[in-house]
FIMAR-952550 format. One record per residue (C-alpha): residue number from 1; residue in one letter; x, y, z. Coordinates in steps of 0.05 Angstrom, whole numbers, plus 5000, padded with zeros to 4 digits. Last residue first. Layout:
N
num->NUM	residuo->A	px->X	py->Y	pz->Z
...
This chain:
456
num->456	residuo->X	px->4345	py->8066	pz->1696
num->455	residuo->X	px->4400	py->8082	pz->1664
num->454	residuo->X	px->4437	py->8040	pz->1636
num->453	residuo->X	px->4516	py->8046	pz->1637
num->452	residuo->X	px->4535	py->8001	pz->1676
num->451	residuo->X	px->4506	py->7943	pz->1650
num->450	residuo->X	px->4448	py->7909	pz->1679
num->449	residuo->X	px->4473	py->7853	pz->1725
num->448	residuo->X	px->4481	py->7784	pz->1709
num->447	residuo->X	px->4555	py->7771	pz->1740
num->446	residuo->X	px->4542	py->7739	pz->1796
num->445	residuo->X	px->4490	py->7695	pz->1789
num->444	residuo->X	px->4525	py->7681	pz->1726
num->443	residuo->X	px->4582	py->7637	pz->1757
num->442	residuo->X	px->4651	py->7669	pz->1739
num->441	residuo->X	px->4680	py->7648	pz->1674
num->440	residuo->X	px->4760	py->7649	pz->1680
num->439	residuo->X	px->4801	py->7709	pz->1673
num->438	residuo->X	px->4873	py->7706	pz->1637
num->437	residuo->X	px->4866	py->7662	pz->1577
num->436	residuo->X	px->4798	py->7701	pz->1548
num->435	residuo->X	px->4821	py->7765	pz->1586
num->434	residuo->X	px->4887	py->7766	pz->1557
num->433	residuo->X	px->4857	py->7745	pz->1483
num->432	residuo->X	px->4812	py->7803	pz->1485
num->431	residuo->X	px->4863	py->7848	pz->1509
num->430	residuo->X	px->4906	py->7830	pz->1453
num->429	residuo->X	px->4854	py->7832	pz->1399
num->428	residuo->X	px->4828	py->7915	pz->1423
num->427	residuo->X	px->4898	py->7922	pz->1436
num->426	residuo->X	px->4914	py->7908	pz->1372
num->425	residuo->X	px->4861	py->7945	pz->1331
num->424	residuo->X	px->4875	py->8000	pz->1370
num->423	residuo->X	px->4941	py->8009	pz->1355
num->422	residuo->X	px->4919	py->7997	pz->1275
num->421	residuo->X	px->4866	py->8058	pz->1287
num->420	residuo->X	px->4905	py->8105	pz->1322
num->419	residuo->X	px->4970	py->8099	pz->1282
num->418	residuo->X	px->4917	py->8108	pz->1214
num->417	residuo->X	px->4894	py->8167	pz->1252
num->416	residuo->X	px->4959	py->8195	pz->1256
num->415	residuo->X	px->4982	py->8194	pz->1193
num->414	residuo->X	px->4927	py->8222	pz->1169
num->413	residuo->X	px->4934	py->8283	pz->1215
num->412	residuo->X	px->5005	py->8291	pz->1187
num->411	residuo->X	px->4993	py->8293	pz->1121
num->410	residuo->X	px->4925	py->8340	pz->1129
num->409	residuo->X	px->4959	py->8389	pz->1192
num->408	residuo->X	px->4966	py->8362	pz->1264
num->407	residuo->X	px->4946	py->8372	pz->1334
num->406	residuo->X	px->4863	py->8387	pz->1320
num->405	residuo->X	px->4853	py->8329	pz->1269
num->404	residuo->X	px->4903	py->8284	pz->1318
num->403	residuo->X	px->4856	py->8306	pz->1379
num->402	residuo->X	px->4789	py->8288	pz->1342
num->401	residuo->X	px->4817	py->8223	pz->1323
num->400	residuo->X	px->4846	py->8200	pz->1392
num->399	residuo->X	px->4780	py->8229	pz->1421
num->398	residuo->X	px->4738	py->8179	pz->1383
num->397	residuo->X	px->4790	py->8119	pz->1378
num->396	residuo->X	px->4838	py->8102	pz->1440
num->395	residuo->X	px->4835	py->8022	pz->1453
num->394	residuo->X	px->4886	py->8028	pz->1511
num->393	residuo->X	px->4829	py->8029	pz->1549
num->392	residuo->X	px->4824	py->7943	pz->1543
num->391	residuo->X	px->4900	py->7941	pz->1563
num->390	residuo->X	px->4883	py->7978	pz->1617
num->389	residuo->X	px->4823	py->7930	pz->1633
num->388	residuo->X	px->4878	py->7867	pz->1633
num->387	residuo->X	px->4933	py->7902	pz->1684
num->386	residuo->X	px->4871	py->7913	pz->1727
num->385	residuo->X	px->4853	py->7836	pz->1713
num->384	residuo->X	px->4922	py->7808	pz->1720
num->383	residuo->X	px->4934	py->7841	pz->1795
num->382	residuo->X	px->4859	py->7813	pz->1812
num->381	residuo->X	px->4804	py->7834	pz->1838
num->380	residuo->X	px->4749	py->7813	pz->1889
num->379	residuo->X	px->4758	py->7869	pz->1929
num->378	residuo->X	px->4776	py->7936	pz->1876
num->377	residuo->X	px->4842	py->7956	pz->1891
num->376	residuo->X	px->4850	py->7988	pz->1961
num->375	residuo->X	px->4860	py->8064	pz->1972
num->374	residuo->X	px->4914	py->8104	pz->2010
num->373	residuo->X	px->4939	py->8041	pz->2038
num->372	residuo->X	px->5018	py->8060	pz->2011
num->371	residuo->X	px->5014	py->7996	pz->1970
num->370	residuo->X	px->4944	py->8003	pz->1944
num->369	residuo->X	px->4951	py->8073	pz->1917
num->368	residuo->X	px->5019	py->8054	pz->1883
num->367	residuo->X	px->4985	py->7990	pz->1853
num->366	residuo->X	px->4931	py->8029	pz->1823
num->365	residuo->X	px->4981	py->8084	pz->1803
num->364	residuo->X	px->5029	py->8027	pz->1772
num->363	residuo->X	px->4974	py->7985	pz->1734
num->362	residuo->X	px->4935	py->8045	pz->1704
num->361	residuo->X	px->5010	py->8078	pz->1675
num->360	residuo->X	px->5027	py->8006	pz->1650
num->359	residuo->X	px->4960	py->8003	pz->1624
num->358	residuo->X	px->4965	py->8063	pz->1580
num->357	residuo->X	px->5039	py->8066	pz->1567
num->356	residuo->X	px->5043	py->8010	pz->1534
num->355	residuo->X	px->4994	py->8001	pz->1481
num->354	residuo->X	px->4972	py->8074	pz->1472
num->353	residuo->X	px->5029	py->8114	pz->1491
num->352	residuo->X	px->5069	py->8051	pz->1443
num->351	residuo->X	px->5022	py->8059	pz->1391
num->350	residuo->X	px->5019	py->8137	pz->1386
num->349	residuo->X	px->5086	py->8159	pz->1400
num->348	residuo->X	px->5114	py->8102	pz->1349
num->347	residuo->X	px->5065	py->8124	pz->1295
num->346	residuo->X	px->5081	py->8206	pz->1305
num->345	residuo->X	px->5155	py->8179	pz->1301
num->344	residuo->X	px->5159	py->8143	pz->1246
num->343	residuo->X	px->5137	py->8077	pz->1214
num->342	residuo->X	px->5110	py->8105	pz->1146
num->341	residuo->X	px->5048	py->8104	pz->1115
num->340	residuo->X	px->5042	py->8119	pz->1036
num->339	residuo->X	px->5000	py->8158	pz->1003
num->338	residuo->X	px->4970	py->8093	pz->0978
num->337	residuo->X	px->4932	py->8084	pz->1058
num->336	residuo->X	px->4890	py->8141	pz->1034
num->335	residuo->X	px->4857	py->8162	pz->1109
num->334	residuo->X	px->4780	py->8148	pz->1114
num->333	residuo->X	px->4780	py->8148	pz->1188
num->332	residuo->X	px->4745	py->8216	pz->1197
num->331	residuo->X	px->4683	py->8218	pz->1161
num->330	residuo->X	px->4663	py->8154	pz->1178
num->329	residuo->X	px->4686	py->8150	pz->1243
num->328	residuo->X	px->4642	py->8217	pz->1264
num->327	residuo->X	px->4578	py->8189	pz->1227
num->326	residuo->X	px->4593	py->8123	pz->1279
num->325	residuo->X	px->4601	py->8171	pz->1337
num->324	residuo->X	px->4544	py->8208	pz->1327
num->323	residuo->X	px->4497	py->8161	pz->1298
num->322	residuo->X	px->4484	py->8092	pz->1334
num->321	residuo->X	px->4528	py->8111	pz->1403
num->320	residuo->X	px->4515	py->8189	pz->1399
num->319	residuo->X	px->4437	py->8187	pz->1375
num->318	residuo->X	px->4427	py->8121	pz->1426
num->317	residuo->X	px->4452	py->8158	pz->1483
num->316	residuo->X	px->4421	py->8228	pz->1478
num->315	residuo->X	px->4356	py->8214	pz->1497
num->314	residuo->X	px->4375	py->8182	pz->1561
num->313	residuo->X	px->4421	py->8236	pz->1576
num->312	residuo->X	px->4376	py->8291	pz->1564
num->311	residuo->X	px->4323	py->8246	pz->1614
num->310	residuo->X	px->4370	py->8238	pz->1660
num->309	residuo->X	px->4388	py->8310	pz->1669
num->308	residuo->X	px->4318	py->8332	pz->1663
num->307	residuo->X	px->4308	py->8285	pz->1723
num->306	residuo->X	px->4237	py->8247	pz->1709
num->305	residuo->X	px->4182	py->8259	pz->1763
num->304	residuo->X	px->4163	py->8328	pz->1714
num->303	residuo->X	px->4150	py->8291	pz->1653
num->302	residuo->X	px->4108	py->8232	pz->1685
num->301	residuo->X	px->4065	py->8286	pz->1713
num->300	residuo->X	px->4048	py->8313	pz->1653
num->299	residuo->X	px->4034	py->8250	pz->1623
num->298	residuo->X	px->3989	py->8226	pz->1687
num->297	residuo->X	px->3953	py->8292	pz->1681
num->296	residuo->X	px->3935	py->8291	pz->1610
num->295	residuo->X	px->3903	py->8224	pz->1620
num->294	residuo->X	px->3861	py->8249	pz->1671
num->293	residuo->X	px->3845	py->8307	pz->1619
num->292	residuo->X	px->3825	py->8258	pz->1567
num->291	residuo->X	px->3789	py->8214	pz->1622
num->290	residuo->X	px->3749	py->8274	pz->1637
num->289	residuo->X	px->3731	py->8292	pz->1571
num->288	residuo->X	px->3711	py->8226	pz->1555
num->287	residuo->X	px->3750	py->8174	pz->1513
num->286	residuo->X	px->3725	py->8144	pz->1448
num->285	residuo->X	px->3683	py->8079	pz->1433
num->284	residuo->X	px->3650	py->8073	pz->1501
num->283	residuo->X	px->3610	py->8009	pz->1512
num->282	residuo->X	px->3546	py->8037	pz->1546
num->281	residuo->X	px->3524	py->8069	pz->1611
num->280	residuo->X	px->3587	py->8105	pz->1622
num->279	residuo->X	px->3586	py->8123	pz->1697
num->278	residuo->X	px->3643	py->8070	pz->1715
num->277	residuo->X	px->3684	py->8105	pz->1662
num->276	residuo->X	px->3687	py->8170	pz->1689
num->275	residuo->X	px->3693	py->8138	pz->1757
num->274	residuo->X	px->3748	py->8103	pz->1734
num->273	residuo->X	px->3791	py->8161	pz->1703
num->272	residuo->X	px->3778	py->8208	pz->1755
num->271	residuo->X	px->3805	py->8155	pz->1812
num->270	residuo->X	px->3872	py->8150	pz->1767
num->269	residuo->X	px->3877	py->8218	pz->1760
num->268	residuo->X	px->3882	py->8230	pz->1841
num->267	residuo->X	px->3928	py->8178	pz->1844
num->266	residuo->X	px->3973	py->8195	pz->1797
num->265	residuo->X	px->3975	py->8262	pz->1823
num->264	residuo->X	px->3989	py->8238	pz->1888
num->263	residuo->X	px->4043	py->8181	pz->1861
num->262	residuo->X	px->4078	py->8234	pz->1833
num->261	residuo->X	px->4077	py->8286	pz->1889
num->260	residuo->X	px->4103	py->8226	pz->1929
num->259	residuo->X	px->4167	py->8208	pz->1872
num->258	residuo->X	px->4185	py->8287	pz->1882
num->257	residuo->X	px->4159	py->8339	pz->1837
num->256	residuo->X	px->4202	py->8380	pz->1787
num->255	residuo->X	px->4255	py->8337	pz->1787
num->254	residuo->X	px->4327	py->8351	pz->1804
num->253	residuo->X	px->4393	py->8339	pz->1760
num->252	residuo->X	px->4384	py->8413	pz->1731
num->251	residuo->X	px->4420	py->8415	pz->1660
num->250	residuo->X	px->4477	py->8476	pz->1672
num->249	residuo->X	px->4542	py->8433	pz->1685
num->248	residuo->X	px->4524	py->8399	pz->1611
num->247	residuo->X	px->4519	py->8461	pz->1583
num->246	residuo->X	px->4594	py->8475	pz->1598
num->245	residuo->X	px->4607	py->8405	pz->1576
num->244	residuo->X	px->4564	py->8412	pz->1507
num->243	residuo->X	px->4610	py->8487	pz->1501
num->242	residuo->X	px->4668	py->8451	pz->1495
num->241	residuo->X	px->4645	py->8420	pz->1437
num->240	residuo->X	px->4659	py->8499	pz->1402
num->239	residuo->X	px->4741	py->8495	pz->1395
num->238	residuo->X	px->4768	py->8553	pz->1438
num->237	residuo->X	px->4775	py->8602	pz->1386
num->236	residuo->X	px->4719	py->8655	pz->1416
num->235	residuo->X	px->4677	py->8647	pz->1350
num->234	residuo->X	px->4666	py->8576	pz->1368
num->233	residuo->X	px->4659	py->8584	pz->1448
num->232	residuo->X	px->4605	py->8640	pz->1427
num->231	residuo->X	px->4571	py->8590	pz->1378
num->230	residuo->X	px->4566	py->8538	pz->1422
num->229	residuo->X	px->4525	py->8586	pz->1481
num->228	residuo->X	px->4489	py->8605	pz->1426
num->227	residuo->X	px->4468	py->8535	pz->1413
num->226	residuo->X	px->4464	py->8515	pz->1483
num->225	residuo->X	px->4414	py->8571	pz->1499
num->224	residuo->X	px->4367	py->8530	pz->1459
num->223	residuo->X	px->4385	py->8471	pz->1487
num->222	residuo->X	px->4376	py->8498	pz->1554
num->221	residuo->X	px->4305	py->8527	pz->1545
num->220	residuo->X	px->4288	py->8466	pz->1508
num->219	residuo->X	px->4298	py->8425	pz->1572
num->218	residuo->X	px->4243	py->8459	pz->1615
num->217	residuo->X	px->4268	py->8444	pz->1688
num->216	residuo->X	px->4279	py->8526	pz->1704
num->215	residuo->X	px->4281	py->8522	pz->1791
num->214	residuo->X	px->4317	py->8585	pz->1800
num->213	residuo->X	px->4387	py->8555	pz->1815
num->212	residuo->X	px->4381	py->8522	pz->1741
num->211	residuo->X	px->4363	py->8586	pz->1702
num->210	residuo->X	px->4414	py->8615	pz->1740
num->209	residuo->X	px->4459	py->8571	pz->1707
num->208	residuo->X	px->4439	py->8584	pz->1642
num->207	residuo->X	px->4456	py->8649	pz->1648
num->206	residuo->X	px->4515	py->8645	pz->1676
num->205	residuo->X	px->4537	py->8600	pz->1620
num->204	residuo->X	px->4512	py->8646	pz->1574
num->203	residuo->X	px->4552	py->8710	pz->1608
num->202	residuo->X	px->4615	py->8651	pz->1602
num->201	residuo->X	px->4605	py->8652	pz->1534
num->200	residuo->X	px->4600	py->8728	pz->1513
num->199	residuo->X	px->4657	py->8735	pz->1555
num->198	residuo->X	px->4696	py->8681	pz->1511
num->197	residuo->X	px->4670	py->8721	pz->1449
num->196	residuo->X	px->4702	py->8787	pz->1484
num->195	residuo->X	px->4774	py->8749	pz->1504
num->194	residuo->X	px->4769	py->8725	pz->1420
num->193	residuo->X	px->4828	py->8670	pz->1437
num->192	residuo->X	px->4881	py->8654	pz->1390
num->191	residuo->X	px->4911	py->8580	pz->1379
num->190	residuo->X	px->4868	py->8528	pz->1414
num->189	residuo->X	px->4893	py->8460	pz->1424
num->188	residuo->X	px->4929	py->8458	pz->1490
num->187	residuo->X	px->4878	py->8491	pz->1545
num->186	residuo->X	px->4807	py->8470	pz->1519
num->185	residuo->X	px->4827	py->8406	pz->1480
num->184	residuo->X	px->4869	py->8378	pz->1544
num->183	residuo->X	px->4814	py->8394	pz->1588
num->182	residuo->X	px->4769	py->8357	pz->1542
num->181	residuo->X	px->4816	py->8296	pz->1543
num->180	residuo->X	px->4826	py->8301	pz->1621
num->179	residuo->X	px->4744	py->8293	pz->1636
num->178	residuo->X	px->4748	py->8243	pz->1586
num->177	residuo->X	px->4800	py->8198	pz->1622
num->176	residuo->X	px->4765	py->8210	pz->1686
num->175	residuo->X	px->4701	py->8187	pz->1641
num->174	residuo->X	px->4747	py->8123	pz->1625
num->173	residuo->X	px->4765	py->8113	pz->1689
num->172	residuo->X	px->4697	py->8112	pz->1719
num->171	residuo->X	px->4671	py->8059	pz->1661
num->170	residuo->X	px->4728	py->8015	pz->1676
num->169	residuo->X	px->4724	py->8017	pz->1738
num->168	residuo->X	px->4649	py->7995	pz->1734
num->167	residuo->X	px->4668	py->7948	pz->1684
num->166	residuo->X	px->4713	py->7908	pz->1728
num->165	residuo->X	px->4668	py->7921	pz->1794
num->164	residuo->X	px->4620	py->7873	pz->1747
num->163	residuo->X	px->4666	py->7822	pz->1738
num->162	residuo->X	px->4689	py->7805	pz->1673
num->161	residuo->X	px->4699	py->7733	pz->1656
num->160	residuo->X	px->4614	py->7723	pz->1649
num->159	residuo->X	px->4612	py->7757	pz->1580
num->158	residuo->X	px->4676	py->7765	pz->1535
num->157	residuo->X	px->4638	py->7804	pz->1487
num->156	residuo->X	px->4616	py->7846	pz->1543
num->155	residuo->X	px->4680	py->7874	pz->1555
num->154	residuo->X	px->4698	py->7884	pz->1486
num->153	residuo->X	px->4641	py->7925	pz->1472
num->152	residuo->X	px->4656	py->7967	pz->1529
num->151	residuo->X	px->4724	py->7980	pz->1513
num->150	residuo->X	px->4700	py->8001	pz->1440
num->149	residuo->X	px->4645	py->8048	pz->1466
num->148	residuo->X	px->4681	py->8083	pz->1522
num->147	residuo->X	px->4739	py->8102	pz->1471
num->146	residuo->X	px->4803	py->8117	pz->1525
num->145	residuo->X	px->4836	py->8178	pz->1512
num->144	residuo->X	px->4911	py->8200	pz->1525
num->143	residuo->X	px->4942	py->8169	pz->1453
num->142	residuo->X	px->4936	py->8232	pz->1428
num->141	residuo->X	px->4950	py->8282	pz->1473
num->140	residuo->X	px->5031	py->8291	pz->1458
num->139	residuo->X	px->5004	py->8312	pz->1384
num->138	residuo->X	px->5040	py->8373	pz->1391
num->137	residuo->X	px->5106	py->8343	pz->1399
num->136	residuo->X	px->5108	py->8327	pz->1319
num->135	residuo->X	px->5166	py->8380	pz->1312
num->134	residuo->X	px->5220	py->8325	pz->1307
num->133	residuo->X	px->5263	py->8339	pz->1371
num->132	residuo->X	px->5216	py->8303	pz->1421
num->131	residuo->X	px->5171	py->8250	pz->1384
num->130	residuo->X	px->5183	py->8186	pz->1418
num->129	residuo->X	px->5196	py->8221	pz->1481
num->128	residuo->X	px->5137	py->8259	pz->1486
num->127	residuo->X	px->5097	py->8197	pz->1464
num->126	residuo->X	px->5128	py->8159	pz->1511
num->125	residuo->X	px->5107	py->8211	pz->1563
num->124	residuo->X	px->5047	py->8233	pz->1546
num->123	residuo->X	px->5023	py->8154	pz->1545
num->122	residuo->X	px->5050	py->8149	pz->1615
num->121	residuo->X	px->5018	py->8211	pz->1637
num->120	residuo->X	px->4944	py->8195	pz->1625
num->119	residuo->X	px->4939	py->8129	pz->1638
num->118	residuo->X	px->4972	py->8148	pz->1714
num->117	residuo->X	px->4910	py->8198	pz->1718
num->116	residuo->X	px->4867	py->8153	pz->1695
num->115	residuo->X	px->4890	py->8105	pz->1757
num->114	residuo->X	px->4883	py->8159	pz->1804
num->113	residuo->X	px->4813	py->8175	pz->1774
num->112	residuo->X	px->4800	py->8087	pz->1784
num->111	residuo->X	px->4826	py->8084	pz->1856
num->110	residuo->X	px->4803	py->8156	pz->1881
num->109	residuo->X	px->4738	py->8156	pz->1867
num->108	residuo->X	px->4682	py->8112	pz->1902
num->107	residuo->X	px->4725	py->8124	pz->1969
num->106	residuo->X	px->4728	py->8198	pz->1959
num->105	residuo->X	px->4656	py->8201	pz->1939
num->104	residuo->X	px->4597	py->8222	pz->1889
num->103	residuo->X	px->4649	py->8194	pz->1833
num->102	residuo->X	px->4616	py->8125	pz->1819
num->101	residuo->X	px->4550	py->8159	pz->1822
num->100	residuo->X	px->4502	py->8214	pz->1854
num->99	residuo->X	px->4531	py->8282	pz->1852
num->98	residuo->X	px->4603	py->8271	pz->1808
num->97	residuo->X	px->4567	py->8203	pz->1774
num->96	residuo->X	px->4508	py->8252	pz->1739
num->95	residuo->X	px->4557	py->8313	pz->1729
num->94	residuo->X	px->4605	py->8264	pz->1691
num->93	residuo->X	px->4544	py->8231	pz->1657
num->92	residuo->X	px->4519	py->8298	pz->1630
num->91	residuo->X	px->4591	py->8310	pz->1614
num->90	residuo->X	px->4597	py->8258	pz->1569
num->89	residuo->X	px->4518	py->8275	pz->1537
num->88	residuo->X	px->4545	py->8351	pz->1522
num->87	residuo->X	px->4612	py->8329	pz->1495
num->86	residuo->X	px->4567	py->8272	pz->1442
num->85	residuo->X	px->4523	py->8334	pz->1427
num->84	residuo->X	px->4594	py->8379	pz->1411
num->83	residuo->X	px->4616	py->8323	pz->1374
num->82	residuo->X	px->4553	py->8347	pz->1326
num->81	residuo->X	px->4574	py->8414	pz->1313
num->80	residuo->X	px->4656	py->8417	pz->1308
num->79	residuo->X	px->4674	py->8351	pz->1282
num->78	residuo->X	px->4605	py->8336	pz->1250
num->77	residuo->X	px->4591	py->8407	pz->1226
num->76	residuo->X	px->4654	py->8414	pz->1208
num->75	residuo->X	px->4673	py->8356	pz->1166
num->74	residuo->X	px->4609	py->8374	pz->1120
num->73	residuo->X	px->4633	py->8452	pz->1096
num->72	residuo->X	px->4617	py->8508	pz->1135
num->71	residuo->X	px->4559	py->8570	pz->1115
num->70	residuo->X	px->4546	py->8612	pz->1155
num->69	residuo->X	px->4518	py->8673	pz->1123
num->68	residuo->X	px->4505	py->8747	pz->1150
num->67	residuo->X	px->4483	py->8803	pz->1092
num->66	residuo->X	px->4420	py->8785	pz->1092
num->65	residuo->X	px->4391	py->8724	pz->1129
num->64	residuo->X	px->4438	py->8656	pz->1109
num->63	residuo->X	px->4445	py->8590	pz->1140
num->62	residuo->X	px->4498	py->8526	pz->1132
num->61	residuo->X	px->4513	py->8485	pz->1079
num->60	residuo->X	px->4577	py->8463	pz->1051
num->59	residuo->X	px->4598	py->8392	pz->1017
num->58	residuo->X	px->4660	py->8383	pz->1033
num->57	residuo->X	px->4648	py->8312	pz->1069
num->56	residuo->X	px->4619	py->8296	pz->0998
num->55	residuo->X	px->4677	py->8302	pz->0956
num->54	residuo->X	px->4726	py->8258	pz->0992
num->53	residuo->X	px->4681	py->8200	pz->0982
num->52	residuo->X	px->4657	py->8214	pz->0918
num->51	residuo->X	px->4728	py->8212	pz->0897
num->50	residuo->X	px->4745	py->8149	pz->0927
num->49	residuo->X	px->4684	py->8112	pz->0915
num->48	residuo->X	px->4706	py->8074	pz->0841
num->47	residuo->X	px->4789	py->8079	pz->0854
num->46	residuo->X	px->4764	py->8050	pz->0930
num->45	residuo->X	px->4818	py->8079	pz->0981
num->44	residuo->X	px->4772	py->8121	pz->1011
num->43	residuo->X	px->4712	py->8080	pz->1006
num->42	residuo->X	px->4757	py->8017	pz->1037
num->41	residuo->X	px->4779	py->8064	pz->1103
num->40	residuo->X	px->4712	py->8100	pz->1107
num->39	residuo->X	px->4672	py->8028	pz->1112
num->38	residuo->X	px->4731	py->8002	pz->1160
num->37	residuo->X	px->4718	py->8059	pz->1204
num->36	residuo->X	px->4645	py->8054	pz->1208
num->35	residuo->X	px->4654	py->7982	pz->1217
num->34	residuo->X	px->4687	py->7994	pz->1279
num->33	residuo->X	px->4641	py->8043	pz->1303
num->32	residuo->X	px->4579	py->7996	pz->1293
num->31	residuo->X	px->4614	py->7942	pz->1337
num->30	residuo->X	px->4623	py->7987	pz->1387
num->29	residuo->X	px->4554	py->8012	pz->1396
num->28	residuo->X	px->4531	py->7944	pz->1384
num->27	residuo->X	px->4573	py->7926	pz->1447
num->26	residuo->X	px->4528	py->7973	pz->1488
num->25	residuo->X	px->4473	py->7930	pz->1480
num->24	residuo->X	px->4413	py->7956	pz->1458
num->23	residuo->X	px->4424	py->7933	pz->1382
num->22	residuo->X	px->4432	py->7858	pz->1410
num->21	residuo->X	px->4366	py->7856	pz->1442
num->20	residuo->X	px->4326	py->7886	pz->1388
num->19	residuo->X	px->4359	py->7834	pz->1345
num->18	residuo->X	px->4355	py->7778	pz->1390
num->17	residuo->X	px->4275	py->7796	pz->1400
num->16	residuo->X	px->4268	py->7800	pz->1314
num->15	residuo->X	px->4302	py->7731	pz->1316
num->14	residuo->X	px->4256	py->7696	pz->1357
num->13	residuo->X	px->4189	py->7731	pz->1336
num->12	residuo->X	px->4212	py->7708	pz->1256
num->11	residuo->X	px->4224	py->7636	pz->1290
num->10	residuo->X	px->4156	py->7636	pz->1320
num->9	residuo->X	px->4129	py->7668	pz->1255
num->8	residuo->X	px->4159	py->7610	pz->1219
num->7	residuo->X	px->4146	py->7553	pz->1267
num->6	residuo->X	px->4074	py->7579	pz->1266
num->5	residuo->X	px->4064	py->7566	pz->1196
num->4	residuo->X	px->4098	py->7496	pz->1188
num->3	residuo->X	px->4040	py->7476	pz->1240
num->2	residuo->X	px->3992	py->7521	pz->1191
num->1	residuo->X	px->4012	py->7480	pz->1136
């Protein structure tokens, strides 16, 4: 019994370590988006769920003093309110690769941001001409975005046959390609502009940055100028998640003390610690004063060695991959497919900018900066594989969504997210199949590295 015992908390250990294992990998992030979106598909098209379905993303709350309310219904406070977090972590990891990552130099750069640039256009482009004449031209941004969490997911599905420089330009394109999206939002997708609201905003934004040039590191002083810095881009008419990349710009990337200040005060609280406890005559049950305060110390001075940037974006990350985004799917990808979809224009734009026209438009930049010399592919490369990770952006979800709510009315807005979702569904097969044929294992020595994307 107690052999037969041990095998079962053994295996219990086993299988609670691959599940913590598999939830921090960025593919779970992925994987929990999709079934997001199939979850709000089948409830919305459920004749038992449909109704409640529907019903409880306009459910309104808000807050009310006096004679002021604000009260909005469910879709906006995820669309407008909590996208506005997942804006504020992108562009904490913009800022973080513009001063000390991927983007920190010309050389780092230029290959993948050209290359986003061509995956840009191309999709514009067929999508422009798909759609030109019909009066559904406003959704030309559509299939623009790459979805950071579905490519990645894919990516590390297939394991050992992508290279690491394959996810890293991957990862650098696609926050090129976000950079563009919210550009895109900012200038193209906002219909009347309050010019005193938008003052308002950019006073905040000063504000916030001289809190930063003046050596502010508290974090809650940001975030709480970060709501009323969103709510003066909202009532302003540019749509409010802009304000999470202005606020973004404003989070101070240095610490308060340097990794030496650390270790001194770690040092010092250390050495008050164990004499405190060297002069305790008999087996201590609680802590000391002087070991509390030691203690103290060491916490405080773990706080203030950490970037505030870093530390935002660290907290951020799980709530936008495990709860943002998915929340975001859920209440946006539950289109009635019985209303009928139809092969038209809007779907044509969107699958062939996605399908084609993204990693064509990767492929051709990447190959016209390497032809003229201006910048060399990745070393270690292939042709096939930078033609392969464009057809792995060409899975466009989050900011394909958002931008089809913000282009188009109810009908039309449907019938663009089911073009987004079933074009993404087949590049997300197709480029999983290219890679699997396409790009053989490579020995794990060289491919176990952390992902990209951690932080350490």
């Amino acid at each position: 019994m107690s052999i037969l015992g041990i095998g079962n908390k053994s295996s219990t250990k086993k299988i609670g370590t691959f599940i913590n294992e598999f939830v921090k990998q960025e593919s779970f992030g992925g994987i929990l988006l999709f079934v997001a979106a199939i979850v709000a598909i089948v409830a919305a098209n459920s004749p038992f769920l449909s109704h409640a379905y529907f019903s409880f993303w306009e459910l309104e709350f808000g807050i009310s003093i006096g004679d002021y309310s604000f009260i909005r219904d469910m879709h906006f406070w995820i669309n407008d309110g909590l996208m506005a977090l997942f804006f504020l972590m992108v562009g904490l990891e913009v800022k973080r690769e513009l001063l000390v990552g991927e983007l920190s130099s010309f050389q780092k750069a230029i290959s993948p941001i050209f290359a986003s640039i061509g995956g840009m256009l191309f999709p514009i482009i067929i999508f422009l001409y798909c759609t030109w004449g019909s009066g559904s031209e406003r959704g030309f941004a559509i299939p623009m975005g790459t979805d950071t969490a579905f490519a990645l997911g894919v990516l590390l599905l297939l394991g050992s046959r992508i290279p690491i420089k394959l996810k890293v330009f991957l990862v650098t394109l696609a926050i090129a390609d976000d950079i563009g999206s919210i550009l895109v939002i900012a200038v193209f997708y906002t219909n009347t502009i309050s010019y005193f609201y938008l003052t308002l905003a950019m006073l905040m934004a000063s504000v916030l940055f001289l809190f930063n040039r003046s050596g502010v590191k508290t974090l809650m002083v940001y975030l709480f100028g970060g709501i009323i810095l969103w709510y003066f881009f909202y009532k302003s008419g540019i749509h409010a998640t802009i304000s999470g990349i202005v606020l973004a710009f404003c989070i101070p990337i240095r610490s308060k003390i340097n990794s030496t200040g650390f270790l001194e005060h770690l040092r010092l609280a250390v050495n008050v610690f164990y004499s405190s406890a060297q002069k305790q005559e008999t087996q201590q049950v609680l802590l000391n004063a002087k070991q509390n305060n030691a203690l103290e110390i060491i916490a405080k001075a773990y706080d203030e060695v950490q970037s505030p940037l870093v530390r935002l974006e660290h907290y951020l990350h799980p709530l936008s991959a495990y709860f943002i985004m998915p929340i975001f799917a859920l209440a946006n990808a539950g289109v009635k497919i019985e209303q009928g979809f139809e092969f038209n224009e809007i779907f044509w734009g969107i699958a062939l900018g996605l399908f084609i026209g993204k990693p064509l438009g990767i492929f051709v930049f990447t190959f016209i900066l390497d032809f003229f010399g201006i910048s060399r592919k990745p070393s270690n490369l292939t042709w096939a594989q930078i033609f392969g990770i464009g057809l792995v952006a060409s899975i466009g979800f989050t900011m394909s969504i958002l931008i089809s709510n913000l282009a188009y009315k109810e009908s039309g807005a449907d019938q663009a997210t089911l073009s987004v979702l079933l074009a993404s569904l087949v590049a997300t097969v197709v480029s999983f199949l290219f890679f699997f044929i396409f790009s053989p294992k490579e020995n794990i020595a060289t491919t176990s590295v952390a992902p990209t994307k951690e932080i350490v």
